[in-house]
N, C-alpha and C positions, 0 to 999 in steps of 0.2 A: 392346873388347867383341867378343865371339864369336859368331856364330851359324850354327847346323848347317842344312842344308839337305838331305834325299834325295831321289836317283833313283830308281825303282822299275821293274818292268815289269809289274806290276799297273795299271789304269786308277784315276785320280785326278781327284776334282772339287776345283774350284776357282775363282778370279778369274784372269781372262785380263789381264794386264796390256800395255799396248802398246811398243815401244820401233823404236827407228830402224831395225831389221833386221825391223821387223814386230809382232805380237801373239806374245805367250809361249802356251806351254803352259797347261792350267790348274794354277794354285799353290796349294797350300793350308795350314793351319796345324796343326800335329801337336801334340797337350796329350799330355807327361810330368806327373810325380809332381809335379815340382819343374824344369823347363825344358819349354822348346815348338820345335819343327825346325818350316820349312817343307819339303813333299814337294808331289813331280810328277811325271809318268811321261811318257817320250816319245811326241808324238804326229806329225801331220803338221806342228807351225810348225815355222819353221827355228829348229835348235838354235842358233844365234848369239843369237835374241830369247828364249828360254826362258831361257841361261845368263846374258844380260844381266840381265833381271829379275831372278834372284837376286841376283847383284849388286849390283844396283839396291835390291836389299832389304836390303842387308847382306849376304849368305851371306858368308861366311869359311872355310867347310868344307864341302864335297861328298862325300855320301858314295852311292856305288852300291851297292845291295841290290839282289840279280839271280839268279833260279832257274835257273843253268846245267848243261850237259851235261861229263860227263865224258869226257879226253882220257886219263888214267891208268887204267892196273887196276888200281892202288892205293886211287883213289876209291872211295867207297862210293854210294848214294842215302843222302839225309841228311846226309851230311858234309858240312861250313862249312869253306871255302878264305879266306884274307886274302889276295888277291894282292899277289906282288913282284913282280911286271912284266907286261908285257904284249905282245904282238903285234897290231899293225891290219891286219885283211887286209880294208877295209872299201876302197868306190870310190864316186867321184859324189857327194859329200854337201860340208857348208859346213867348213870343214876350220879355217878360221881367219879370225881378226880383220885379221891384217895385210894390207892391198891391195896389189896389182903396185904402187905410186908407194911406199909405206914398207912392205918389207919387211923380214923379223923369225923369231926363233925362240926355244923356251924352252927350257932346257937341261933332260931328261929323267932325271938321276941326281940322288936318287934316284927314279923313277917315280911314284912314291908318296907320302901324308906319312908319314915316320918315325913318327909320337905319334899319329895316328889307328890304323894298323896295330898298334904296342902296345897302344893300347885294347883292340881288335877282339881281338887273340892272349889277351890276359890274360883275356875273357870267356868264349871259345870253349874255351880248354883249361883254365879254373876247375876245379880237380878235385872240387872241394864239393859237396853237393847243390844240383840247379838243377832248372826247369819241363823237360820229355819232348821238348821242342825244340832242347834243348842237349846233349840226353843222344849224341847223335852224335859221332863224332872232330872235333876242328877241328886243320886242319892254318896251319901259320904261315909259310908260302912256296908261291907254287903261280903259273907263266906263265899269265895269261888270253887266251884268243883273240880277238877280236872283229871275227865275221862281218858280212854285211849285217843291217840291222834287217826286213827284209821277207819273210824266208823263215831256217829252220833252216838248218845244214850237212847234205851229203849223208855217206853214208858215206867216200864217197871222200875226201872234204875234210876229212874225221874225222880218218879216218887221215892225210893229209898235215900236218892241223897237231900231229898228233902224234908223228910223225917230226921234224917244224920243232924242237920243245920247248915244245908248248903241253901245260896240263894239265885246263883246262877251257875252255870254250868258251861265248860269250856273244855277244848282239847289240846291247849298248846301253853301253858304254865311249867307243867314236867313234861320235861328234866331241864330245861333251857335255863328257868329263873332257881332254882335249885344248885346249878353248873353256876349260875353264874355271881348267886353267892358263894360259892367256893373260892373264886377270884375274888373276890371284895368288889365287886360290880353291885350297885345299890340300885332297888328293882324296884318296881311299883306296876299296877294294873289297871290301866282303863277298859273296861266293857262296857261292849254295844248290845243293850239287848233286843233280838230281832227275831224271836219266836219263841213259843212256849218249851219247856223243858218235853223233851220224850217225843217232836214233832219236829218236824223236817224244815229247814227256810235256808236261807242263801247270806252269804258276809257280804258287809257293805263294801263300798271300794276305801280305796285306803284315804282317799279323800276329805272323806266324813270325817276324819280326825284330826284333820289338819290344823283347823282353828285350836282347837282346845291344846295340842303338841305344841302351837306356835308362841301361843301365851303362855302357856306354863312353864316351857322352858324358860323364856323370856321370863318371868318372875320370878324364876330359880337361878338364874346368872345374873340380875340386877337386884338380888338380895342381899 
């Protein structure tokens, strides 16, 4: 049995559920047509007790929906990214499950899950008529960045991580999607991109994603 879980960086109510790394996030229950995802957005617990709780709940699938800054002049505002990889330029945070006595690692190729990403690509670049939210490019490979969760990049860091080969830029990938290949939780990335990388703009409501989350799940449990 399957079940989808999202990330957001919209604020999300919910049941705080507890676990051994602490109290989770608040968790909540997301109603489709015809299936239901729990969603949660990063807050101050530690991401080890947020990604456990999923877990703990089932999740099976992790998916990050994230209003990010663009790294490319190819990006538009508006345009939807599936990220293929990633870069952490993230420090200080719970990084992982394994303690100094058993230590561990998960092998990162592919980054991503294969079949969440084909989801994601097959709704984004739909050529058929869709709702004004999709009507944007979606592109089907793009490097994510992921800065600190506490402050934007500056310009300078803009441009650096886009020298690196980042193509957008984000603050909520680590440690959540990191944590929660640890569980064997299979992860994938949708970005919203909604302002130049190194300059200031606001995340969409969680809303905007709902189409593309609705279908794509759905094409991933009727495959």
């Amino acid at each position: 049995m399957t079940q989808l879980a999202i990330l957001t960086d919209t604020s999300q109510a919910g049941d705080i559920h507890n676990t051994a790394y602490g109290a989770s996030t608040p968790i909540n229950t997301l109603k489709f047509v015809d299936h239901s995802a729990l969603i949660c957005s990063p807050t101050t617990a530690d991401p080890r007790a947020t990604i456990q709780a999923l877990k703990d709940l089932g999740t099976t699938h992790l998916w990050l929906c994230e209003s990010v800054g663009s790294l490319s002049p190819l990006l538009e505002t508006g345009d939807w990214v599936v990220a293929d990889d990633y870069i952490d330029g993230t420090r200080g945070q719970h990084y992982t499950y394994f303690s100094d006595k058993a230590g561990g690692y998960v092998q990162q190729v592919p980054p991503f899950d294969p079949a969440s990403r084909d989801a994601f690509i097959r709704v984004v670049q739909d050529p058929h008529p869709k709702p004004l939210s999709l009507m944007a490019r979606g592109f089907k490979r793009g490097v994510y960045v992921c800065v600190s969760n506490t402050r934007l990049e500056t310009p300078a860091e803009a441009t650096f991580w886009a020298r690196a080969g980042g193509h957008v830029v984000g603050r909520y990938l680590s440690p959540y999607l990191t944590l929660a290949r640890e569980l064997e939780i299979r992860v994938a990335v949708l970005a919203h991109v909604v302002r130049e990388g190194g300059q200031p703009g606001k995340s969409v409501s969680f809303e905007t994603y709902g189409t593309v989350i609705s279908q794509a799940w759905a094409a991933m449990t009727q495959a």
